[in-house]
C-alpha positions in Angstrom: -20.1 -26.1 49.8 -17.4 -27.5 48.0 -17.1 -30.5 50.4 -20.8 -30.9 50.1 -20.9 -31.5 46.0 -17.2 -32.8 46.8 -15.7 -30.2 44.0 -12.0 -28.8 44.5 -12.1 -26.0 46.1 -9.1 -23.5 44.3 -7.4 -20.4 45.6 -7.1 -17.8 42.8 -5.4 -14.4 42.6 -7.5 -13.3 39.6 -4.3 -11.6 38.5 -4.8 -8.8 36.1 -1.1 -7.6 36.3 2.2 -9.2 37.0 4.0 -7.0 39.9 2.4 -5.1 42.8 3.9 -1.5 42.0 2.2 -2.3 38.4 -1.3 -1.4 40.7 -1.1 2.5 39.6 -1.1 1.5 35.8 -4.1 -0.7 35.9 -6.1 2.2 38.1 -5.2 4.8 35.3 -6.8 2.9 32.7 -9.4 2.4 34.6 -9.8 5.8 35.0 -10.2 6.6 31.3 -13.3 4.4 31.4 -14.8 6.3 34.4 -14.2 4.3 37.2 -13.3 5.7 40.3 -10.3 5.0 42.5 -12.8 2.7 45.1 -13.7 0.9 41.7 -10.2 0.1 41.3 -9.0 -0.1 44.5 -8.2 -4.2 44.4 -4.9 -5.3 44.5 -5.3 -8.0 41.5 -1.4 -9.0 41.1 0.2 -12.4 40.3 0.6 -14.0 44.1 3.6 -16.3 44.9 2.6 -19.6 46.6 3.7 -17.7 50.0 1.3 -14.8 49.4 -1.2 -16.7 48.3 -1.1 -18.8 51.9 -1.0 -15.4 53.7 -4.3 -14.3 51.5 -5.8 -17.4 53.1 -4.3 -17.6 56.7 -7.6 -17.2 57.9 -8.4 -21.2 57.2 -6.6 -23.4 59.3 -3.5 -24.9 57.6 -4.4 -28.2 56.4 -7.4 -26.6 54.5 -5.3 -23.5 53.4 -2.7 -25.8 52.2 -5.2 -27.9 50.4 -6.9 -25.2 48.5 -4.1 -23.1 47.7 -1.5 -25.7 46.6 -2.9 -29.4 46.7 -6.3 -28.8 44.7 -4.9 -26.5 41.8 -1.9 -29.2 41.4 -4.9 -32.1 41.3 -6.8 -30.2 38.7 -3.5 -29.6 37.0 -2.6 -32.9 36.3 -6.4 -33.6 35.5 -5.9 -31.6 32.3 -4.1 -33.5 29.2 -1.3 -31.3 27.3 -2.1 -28.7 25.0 -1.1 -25.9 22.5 -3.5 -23.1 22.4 -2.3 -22.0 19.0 -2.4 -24.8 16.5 1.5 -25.4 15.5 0.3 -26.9 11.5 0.3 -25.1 8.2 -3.4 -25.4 6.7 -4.0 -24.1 2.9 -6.9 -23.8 1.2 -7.0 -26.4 -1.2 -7.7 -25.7 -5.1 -8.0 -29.0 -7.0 -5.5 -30.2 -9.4 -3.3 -26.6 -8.7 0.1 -27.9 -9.4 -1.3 -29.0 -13.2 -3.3 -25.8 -13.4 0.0 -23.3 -12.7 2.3 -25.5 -15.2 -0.5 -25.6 -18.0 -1.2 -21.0 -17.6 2.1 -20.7 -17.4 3.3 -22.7 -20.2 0.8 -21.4 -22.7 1.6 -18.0 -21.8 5.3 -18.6 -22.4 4.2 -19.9 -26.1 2.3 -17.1 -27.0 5.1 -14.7 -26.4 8.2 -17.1 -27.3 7.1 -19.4 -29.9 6.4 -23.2 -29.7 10.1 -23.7 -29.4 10.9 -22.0 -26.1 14.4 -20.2 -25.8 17.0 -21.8 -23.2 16.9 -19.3 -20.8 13.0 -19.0 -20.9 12.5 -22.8 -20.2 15.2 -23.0 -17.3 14.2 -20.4 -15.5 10.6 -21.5 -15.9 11.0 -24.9 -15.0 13.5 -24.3 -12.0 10.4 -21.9 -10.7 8.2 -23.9 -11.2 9.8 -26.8 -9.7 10.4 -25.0 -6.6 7.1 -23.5 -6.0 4.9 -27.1 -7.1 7.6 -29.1 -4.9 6.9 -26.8 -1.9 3.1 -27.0 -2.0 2.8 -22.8 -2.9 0.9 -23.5 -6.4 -2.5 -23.0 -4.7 -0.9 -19.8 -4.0 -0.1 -18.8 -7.7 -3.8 -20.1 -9.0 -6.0 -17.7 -6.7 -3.5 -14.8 -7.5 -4.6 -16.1 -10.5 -7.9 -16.2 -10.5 -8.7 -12.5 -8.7 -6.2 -10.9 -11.1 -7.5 -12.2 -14.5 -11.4 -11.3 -12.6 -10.1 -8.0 -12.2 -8.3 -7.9 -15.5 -11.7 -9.1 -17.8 -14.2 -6.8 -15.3 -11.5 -3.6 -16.4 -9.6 -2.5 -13.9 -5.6 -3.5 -14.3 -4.1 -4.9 -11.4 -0.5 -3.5 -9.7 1.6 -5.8 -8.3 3.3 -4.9 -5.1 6.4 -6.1 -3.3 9.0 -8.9 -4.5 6.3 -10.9 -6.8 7.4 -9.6 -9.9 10.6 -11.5 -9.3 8.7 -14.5 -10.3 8.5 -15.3 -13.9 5.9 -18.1 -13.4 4.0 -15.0 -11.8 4.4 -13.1 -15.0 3.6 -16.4 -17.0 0.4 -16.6 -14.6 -0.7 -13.1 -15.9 -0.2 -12.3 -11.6 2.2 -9.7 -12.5 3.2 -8.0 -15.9 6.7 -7.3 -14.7 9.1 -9.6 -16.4 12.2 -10.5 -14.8 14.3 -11.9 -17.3 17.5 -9.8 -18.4 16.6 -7.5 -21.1 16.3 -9.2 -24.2 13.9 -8.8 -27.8 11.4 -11.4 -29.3 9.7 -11.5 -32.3 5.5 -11.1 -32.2 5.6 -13.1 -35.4 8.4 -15.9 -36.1 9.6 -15.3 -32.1 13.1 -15.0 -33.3 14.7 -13.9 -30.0 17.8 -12.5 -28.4 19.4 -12.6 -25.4 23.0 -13.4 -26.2 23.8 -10.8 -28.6 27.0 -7.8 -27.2 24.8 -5.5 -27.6 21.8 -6.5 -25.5 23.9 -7.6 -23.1 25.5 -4.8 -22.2 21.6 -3.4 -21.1 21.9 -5.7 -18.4 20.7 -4.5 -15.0 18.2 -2.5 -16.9 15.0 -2.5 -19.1 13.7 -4.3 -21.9 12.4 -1.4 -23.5 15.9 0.6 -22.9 17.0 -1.1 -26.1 16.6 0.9 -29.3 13.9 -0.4 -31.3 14.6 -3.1 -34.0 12.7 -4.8 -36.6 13.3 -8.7 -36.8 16.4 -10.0 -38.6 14.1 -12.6 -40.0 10.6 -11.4 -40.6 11.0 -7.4 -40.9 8.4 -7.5 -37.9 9.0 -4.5 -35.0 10.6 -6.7 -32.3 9.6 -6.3 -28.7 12.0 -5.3 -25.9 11.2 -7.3 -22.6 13.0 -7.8 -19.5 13.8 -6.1 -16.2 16.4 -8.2 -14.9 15.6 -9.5 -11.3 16.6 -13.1 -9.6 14.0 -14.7 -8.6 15.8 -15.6 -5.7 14.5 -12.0 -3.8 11.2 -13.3 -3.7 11.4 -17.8 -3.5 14.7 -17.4 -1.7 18.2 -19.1 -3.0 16.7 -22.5 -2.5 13.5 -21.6 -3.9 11.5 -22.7 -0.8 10.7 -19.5 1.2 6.7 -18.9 0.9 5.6 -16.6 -1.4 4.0 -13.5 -0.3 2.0 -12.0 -2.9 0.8 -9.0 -2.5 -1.7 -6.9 -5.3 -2.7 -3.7 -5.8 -6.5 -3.7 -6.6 -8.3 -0.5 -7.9 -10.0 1.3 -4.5 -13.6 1.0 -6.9 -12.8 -2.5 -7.6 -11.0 -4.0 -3.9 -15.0 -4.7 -1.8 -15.7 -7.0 -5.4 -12.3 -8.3 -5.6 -12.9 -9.7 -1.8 -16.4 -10.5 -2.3 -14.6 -12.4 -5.0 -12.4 -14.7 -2.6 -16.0 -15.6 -1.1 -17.0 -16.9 -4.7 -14.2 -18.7 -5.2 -14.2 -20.5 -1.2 -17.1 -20.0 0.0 -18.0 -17.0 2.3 -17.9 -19.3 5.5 -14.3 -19.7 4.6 -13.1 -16.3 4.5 -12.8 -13.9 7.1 -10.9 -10.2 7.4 -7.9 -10.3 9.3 -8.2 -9.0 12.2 -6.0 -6.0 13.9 -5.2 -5.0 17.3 -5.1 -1.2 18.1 -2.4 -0.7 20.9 -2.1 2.7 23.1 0.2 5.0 21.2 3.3 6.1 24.1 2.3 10.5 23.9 -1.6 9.2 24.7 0.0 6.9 27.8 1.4 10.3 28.5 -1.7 12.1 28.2 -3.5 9.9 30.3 -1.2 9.9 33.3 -1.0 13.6 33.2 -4.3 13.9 33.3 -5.1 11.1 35.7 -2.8 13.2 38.6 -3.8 16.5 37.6 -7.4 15.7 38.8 -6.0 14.3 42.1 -3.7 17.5 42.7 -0.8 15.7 42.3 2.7 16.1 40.7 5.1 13.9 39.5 8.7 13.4 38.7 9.8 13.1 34.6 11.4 10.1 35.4 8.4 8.9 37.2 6.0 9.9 34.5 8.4 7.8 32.3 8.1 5.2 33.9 4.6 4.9 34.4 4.7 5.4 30.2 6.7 3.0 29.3 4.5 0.4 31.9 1.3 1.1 29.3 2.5 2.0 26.2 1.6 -0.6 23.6 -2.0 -2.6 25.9 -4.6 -3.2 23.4 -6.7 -0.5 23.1 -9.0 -1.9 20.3 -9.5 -4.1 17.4 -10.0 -3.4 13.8 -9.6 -5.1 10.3 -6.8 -4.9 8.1 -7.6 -3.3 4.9 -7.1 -5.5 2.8 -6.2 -8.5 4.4 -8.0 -11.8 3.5 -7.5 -14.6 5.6 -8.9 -18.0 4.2 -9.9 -21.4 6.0 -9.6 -24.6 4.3 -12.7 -26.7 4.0 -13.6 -29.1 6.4 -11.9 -26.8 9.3 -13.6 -24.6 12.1 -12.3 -21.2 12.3 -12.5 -21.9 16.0 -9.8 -24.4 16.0 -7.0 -21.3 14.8 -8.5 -18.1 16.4 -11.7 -16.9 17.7 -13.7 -14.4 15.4 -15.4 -11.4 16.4 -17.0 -8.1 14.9 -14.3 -5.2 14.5 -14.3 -2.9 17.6 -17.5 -5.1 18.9 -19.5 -3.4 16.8 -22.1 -5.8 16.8 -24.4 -4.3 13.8 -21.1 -4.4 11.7 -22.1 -7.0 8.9 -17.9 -7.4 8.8 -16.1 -11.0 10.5 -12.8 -10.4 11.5 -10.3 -13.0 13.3 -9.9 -12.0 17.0 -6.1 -12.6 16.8 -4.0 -10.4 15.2 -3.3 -11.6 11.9 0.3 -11.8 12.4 -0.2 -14.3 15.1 -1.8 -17.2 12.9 -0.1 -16.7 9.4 1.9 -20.0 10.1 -1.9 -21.5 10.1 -4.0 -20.0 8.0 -3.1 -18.2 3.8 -3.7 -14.6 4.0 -4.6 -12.8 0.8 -3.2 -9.2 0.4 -6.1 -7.6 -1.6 -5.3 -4.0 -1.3 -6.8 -1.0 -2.8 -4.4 1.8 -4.8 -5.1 5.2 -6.5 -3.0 3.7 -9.3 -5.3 1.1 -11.5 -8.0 3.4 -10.5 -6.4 6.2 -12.5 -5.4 4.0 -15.2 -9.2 3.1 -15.4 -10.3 6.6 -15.5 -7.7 7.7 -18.2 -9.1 4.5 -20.2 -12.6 5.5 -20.1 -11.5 9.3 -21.0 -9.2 8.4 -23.7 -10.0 4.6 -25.0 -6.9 3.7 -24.9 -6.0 0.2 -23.9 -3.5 0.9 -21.3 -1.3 -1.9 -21.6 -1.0 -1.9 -25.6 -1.4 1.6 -27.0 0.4 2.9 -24.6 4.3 2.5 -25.0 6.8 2.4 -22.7 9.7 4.2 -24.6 8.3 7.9 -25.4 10.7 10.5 -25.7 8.6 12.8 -25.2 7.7 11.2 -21.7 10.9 10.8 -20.7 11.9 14.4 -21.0 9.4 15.3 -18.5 12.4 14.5 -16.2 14.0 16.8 -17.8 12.1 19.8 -18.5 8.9 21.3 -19.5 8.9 21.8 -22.8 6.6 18.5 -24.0 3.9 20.6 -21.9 4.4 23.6 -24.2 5.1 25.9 -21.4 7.7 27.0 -19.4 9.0 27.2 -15.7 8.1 30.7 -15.4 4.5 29.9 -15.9 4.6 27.1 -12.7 6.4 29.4 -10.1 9.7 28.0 -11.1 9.3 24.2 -11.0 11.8 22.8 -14.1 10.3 19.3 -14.6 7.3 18.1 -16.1 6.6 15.7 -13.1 3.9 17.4 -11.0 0.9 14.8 -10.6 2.9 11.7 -11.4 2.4 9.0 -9.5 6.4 8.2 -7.6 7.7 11.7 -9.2 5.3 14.0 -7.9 7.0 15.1 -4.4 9.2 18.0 -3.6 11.9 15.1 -2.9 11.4 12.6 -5.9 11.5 15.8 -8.4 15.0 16.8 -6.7 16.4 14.0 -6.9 15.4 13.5 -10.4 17.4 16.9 -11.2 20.4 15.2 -9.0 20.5 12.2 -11.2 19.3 13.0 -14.6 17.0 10.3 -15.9 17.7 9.2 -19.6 15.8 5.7 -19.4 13.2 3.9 -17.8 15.4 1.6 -16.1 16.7 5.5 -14.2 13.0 5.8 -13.4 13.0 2.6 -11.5 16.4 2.9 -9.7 15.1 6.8 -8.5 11.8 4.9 -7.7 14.2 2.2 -5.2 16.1 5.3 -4.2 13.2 7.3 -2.5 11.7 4.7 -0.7 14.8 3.1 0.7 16.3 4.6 4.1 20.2 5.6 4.1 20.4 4.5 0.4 20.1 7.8 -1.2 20.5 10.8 1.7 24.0 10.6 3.6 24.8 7.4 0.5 24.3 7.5 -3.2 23.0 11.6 -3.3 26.7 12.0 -2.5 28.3 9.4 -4.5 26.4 10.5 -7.9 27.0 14.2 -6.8 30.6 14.3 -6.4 31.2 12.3 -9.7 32.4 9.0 -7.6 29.4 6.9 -9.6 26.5 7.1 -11.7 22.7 6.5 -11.2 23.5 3.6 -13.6 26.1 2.1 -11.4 24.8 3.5 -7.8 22.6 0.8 -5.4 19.7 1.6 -5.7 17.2 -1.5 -5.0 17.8 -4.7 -3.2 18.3 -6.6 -6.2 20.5 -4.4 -8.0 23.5 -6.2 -5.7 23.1 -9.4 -6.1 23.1 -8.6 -10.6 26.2 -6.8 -10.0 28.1 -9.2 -7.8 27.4 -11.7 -9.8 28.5 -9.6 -12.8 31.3 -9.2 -11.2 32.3 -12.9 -11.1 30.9 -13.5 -7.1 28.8 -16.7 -6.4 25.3 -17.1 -6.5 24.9 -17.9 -3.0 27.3 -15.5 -2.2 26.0 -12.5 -3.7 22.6 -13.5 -2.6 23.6 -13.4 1.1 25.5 -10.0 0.5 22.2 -8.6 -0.7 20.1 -10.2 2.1 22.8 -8.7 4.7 22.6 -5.3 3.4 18.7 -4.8 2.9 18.3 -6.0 6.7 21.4 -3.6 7.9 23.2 -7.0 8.9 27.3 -6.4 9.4 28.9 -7.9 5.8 31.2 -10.8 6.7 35.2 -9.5 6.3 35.2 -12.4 3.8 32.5 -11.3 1.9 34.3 -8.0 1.7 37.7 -9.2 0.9 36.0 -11.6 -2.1 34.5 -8.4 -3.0 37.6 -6.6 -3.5 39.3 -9.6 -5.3 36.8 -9.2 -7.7 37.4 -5.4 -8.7 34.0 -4.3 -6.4 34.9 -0.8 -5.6 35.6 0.1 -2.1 32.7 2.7 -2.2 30.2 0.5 -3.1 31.1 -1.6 0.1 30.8 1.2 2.2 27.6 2.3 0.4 26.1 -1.4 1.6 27.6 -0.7 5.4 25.4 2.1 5.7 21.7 0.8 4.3 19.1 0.2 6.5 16.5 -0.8 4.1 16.2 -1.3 0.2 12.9 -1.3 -2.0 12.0 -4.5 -4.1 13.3 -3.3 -8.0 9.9 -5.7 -9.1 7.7 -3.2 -6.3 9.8 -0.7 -8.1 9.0 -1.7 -11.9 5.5 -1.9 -11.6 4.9 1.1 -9.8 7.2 3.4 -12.4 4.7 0.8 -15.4 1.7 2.4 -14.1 3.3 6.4 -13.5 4.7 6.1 -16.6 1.7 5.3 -18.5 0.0 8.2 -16.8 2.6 10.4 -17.5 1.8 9.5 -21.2 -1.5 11.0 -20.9 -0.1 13.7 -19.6 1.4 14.8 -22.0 -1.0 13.8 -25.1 -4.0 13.8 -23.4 -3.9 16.5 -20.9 -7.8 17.2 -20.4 -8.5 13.6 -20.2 -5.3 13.4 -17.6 -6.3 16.4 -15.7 -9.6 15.7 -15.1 -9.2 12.1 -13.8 -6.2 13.5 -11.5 -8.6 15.7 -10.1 -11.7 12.8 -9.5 -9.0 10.0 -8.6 -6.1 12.0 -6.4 -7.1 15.5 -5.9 -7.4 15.0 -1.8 -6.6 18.6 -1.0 -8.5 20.4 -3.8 -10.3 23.3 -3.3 -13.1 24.6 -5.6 -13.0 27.9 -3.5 -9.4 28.0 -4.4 -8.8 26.8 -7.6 -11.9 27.1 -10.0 -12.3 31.6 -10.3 -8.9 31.8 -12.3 -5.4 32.0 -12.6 -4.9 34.5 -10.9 -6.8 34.1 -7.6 -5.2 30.5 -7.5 -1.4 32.6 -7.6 -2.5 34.6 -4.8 -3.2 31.6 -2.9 -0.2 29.8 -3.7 2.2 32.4 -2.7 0.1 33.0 0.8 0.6 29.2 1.5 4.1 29.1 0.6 5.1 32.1 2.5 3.5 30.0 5.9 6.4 29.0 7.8 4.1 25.7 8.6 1.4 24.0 6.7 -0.8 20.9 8.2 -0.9 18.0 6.1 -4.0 19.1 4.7 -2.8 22.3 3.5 0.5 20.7 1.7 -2.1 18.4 0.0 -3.9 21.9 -0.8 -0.6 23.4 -1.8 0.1 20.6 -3.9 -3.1 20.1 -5.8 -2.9 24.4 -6.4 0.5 24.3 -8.5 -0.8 21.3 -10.7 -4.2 23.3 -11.0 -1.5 26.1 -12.2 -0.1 23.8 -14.7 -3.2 22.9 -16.1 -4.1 26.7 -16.7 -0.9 27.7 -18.3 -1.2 24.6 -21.0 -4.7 26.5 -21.6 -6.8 24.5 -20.0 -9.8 26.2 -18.3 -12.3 25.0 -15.7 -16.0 25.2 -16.5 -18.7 26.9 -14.4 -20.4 24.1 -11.8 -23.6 23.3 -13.0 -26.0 22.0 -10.5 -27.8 20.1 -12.9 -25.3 18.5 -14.4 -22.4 18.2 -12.3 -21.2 14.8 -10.5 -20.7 14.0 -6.8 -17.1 13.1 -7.2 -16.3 12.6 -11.2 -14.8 15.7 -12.9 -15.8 15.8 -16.3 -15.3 17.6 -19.8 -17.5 19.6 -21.0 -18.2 20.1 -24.9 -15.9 22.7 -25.2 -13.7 21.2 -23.9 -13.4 22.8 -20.2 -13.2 20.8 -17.1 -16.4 20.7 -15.2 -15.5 20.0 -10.9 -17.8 17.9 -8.8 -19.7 18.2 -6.0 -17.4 17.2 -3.3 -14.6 19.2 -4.2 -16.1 22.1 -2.4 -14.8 22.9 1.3 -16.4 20.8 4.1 -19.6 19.3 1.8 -19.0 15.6 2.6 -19.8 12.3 0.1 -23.4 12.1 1.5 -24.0 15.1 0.4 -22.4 15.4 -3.0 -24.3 12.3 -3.8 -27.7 14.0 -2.6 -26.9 17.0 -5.2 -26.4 14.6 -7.6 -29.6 12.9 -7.2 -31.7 15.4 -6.7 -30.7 17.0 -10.7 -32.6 14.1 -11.7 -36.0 15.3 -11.4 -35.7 18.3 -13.2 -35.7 22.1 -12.3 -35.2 23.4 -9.5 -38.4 25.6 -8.2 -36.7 27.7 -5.5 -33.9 27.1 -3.1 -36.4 25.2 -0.7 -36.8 23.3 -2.9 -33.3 22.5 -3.4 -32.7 21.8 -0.3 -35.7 19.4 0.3 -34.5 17.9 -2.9 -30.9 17.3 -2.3 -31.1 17.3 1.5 -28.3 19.6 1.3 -27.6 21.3 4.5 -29.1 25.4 4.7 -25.4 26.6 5.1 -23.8 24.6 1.8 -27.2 25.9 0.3 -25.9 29.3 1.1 -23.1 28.9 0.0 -23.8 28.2 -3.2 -26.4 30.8 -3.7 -23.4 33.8 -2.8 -20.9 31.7 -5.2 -23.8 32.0 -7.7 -24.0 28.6 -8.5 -28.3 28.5 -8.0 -28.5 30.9 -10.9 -31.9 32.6 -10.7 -33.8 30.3 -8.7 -36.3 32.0 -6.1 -35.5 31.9 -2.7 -38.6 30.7 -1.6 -41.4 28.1 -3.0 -44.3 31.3 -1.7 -45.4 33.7 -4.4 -46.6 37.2 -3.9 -49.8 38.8 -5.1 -47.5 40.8 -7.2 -46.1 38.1 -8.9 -49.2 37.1 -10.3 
């Protein structure tokens, strides 16, 4: 036929797997689809040119060379070059960005420092600034831009995640509130300012808002304390040309508008989710083999079995979306041209666009947008609403009586014997929280918020605290003050210690990656008086939190520690709608002391799931709330929510809906609707009402929660 339409005729191996012996692997996931052995009985493996003339030795040999060598080679040299993946960088493109960035920034910089702007300020601006314009990241800055001030005037406060706080044309750009600048105090009112002064100086490596309060030397006016002192070197890089990676934290109520947003702003044929790829974990490889030879009677080796694992682990499985990953497409290009797009999983009905390559694969091409959603502004929001505070200016950032929540109780009015034992106020703040975070708070003995952020560096890092600074602080060798704690912390202190720039920067960038330290870097180290602990502290760091991801993280707890402790209904009610995951109304809602009985019964398991430690967890902060006198209200069916908690006039906390065991969002939502048209006439009727299932129905009939509603919608001749 081929000879008749004169078309090369090609030999092909229709290779699904490299090596022969790699047969078994394809057959067992083939297996897992259903397919039978005879279904996958072909031997599809890449062919050498000498297997491939053996395949075909039944042509004669002038037409079995032709089609397995001389016809592929023809069409071959038919084909011009190409690259499958396209090797340029492609941007979106935001009109007049580089002027747009300068002019936000600079206006912001003069509302906080004066038309005159301080030394420091303007250099560090302008070198920034510079950097980023110079290397084409601007458009970058301006859509940061744009979704956080959205986000900002719709009510919902925006975290910023990762190294972008190390940028103070970010902070000038309203894209993070983290300052970077050493610690320093400006005047509101004549924007006197000082950065140079003995005294502020020796804050450095810390906070702003350390510094004892001061009124201006000038005006009389309360001065404000900013500064967190971090290079901005950790996030444009020494030269100030690495791309910026900015990544936000979005409320979870606010992220679908916040992307919907990037659709506004682009156009939604120009943005797409980035797309994941789901690979086979290595113990389901292993539960696959065993199963696929148990049903054929047969047993194999460990080091066979391992084999055979290692040979699947990590094949795609499926594809999903990442979840909050935004990748945009300049105008003018096809999507097409840079990856392939596809519905997640191949869900065809799914309304959601995702790139077919894994996002990783085209972020030389193609911007993506980190959009991610966070318990954290969401709580913030909530507290708002509760309280009316304006979270960013009535709520400061140097309370005493905040602080010594790392330090005891006492600012809840109760003691540890009330809270079986636990000696901080910390339970239900955000970083603090943890079994681990509260210990090591005792270890090191917060006094400042600058401690809170080093502690906040110190639990997320790996081999920075356990086995390195835990037994540097314990033994008296340092302090938490002086101790590593987050990536940026080294390259202040080398340079503090009279080490270049450059070098410092490259000390820090060796340590947070577990690189080896140059023998020169550590003999310039000990020239300059660096401690020979501290060098062995870097040696053993395998990797070190951002202190910008740090700041804003320990901003945000801190202001809901606040409410904590003068706002506690307001701060226990919005815990329970925002991060109550394991809460239990069964539990937690018929008093004290059934909630103690509970509490000791999970604590005396040996082992507790990951949803009972979320139980356990939510049980001892429901204990806090009762000892500070705080009760729970009955649930009311009319009134109730599906997931809000709410206060009730006097002044009890009212639980929703969904916080019952097993009664899902669907159905919390049903009860919720279905109060709105009025009484009740029986329980049919609630449940024809509310669609609520006969069993929850039940349920709440033996917790009494139906009150005296009749059972059924019928009437007896002796009711009448």
């Amino acid at each position: 036929m081929g000879e008749q339409l004169k078309k090369p005729v090609c030999a092909t191996c229709d290779a699904h797997y490299a090596d022969e012996e790699n047969d078994v692997l394809r057959r067992i996931v083939l297996a897992t689809k259903g397919m039978t052995d005879e279904e996958g009985e072909a031997r599809l493996f890449f062919r050498s040119t000498t297997e491939m003339l053996e395949e075909f030795s039944y042509l004669d040999s002038n037409t079995q060379k032709q089609v397995v060598i001389d016809n592929p080679l023809k069409i071959m040299k038919m084909c011009e070059p190409i690259k499958p993946v396209r090797p340029d960088k492609c941007p979106p493109i935001i009109e007049h960005s580089d002027e747009t960035l300068r002019q936000i920034c600079y206006e912001t910089a003069h509302k906080i420092y004066g038309p005159k702007l301080p030394e420091m300020v303007e250099n560090r601006l302008e070198t920034e600034l510079n950097s980023i314009i110079s290397n084409g990241y601007s458009v970058m800055y301006i859509i940061a831009q744009k979704l956080v001030d959205k986000s900002n005037e719709d009510g919902y406060l925006v975290g910023s995640r990762g190294s972008v706080g190390s940028s103070f044309a970010a902070t000038m750009a309203h894209i993070t509130e983290v300052n970077p600048l050493p610690p320093h105090y400006v005047c509101p009112n004549c924007y006197y300012t000082d950065f140079d002064s003995e005294e502020v100086k020796s804050y450095s490596g810390m906070a702003g808002y350390d510094m004892p309060s001061k009124n201006c030397p000038h005006c009389g006016t309360v001065l404000n304390r900013l500064g967190f002192d971090i290079p901005f070197e950790t996030f444009l890089g020494f030269d100030g040309d690495k791309e910026p990676d900015i990544d936000l934290n979005f409320s979870g109520e606010y992220q679908a508008r916040a992307h919907a947003y990037t659709g506004a702003i682009f156009g939604e044929e120009n943005t797409y989710k980035a797309g994941t790829i789901g690979t086979l974990a290595e113990k389901t490889a292993y539960g696959m083999i065993k199963k696929f030879y148990e049903e054929r009677g047969e047993k194999k080796r460990t080091a066979e079995l391992n084999r055979l694992v290692a040979g699947i682990t990590g094949i795609r499985r499926t594809t999903g979306q990442h979840p909050g990953g935004i990748v945009v497409l300049p105008h003018g290009e096809d999507i097409n041209t840079f990856t392939p797009v596809q519905h997640p999983a191949n869900d065809t009905e799914s309304p959601i666009i995702t790139t077919h390559f894994d996002y990783h694969k085209i972020d030389h091409n193609l911007l993506k947008l980190d959009i991610l959603g966070h318990d954290d502004p969401t709580m913030i929001r909530k507290l708002q609403d509760l309280t009316g505070l304006d979270p960013v200016k009535d709520i400061p950032l140097d309370s005493p009586e905040v602080m010594s929540l790392f330090q005891s109780t006492e600012a809840l009015g109760i003691s540890p014997a009330d809270i079986q034992g636990v000696e901080l106020g910390c339970l239900g703040i955000p970083e603090f929280g943890t079994q681990f975070a509260m210990q090591m708070v005792q270890d090191t003995k917060p006094k400042y918020l600058s401690d809170l952020i080093r502690i906040s560096g110190l639990s997320h890092g790996t081999d920075v605290y356990l086995n390195n600074a835990q037994d540097l602080i314990l033994s008296g060798v340092t302090t938490l003050r002086e101790a590593i704690c987050c990536r940026d912390d080294i390259m202040v202190y080398l340079m503090h210690m009279g080490l270049e720039p450059g070098e410092s920067f490259n000390i820090m960038e060796a340590t947070r990656k577990h690189k080896p330290l140059k023998d020169e870097w550590c003999e310039h180290m000990l020239e300059h008086g660096v401690p020979q602990w501290y060098i062995d502290a870097c040696k053993k760091i395998k990797y070190m939190f951002p202190k910008a991801h740090a700041a804003a993280y320990v901003m945000m707890a801190y202001r809901v520690a606040y409410c904590k402790v003068f706002y506690p209904k307001e701060y226990y009610t919005a815990y329970y709608t925002v991060r109550a995951d394991g809460f239990d109304f069964d539990k937690m809602c018929f008093g004290v002391e059934k909630l103690r009985f509970h509490i000791k019964e999970y604590s005396a398991r040996e082992k507790l799931s990951a949803t009972d430690q979320l139980c356990l967890r939510d049980m001892k902060i429901c204990e806090e709330m009762y000892a500070r006198g705080i009760q729970f209200a009955p649930l009311d069916i009319y009134k109730a929510k599906a997931k809000d908690f709410q206060i009730t006039e006097k002044g009890e906390i009212m639980p929703s809906f969904s916080c019952i065991a097993g009664l899902g969002e669907a159905v919390a939502q049903g009860l919720e609707e279905g109060a709105k048209y009025g009484k009740y006439l029986s329980k049919d009727d609630f449940i024809q009402r509310t669609h609520c299932p006969k069993a929850f129905a039940d349920k709440f009939h033996e917790l009494g929660l139906l009150g005296d509603i009749p059972l059924s919608n019928q009437m007896s001749l002796f009711d009448l």
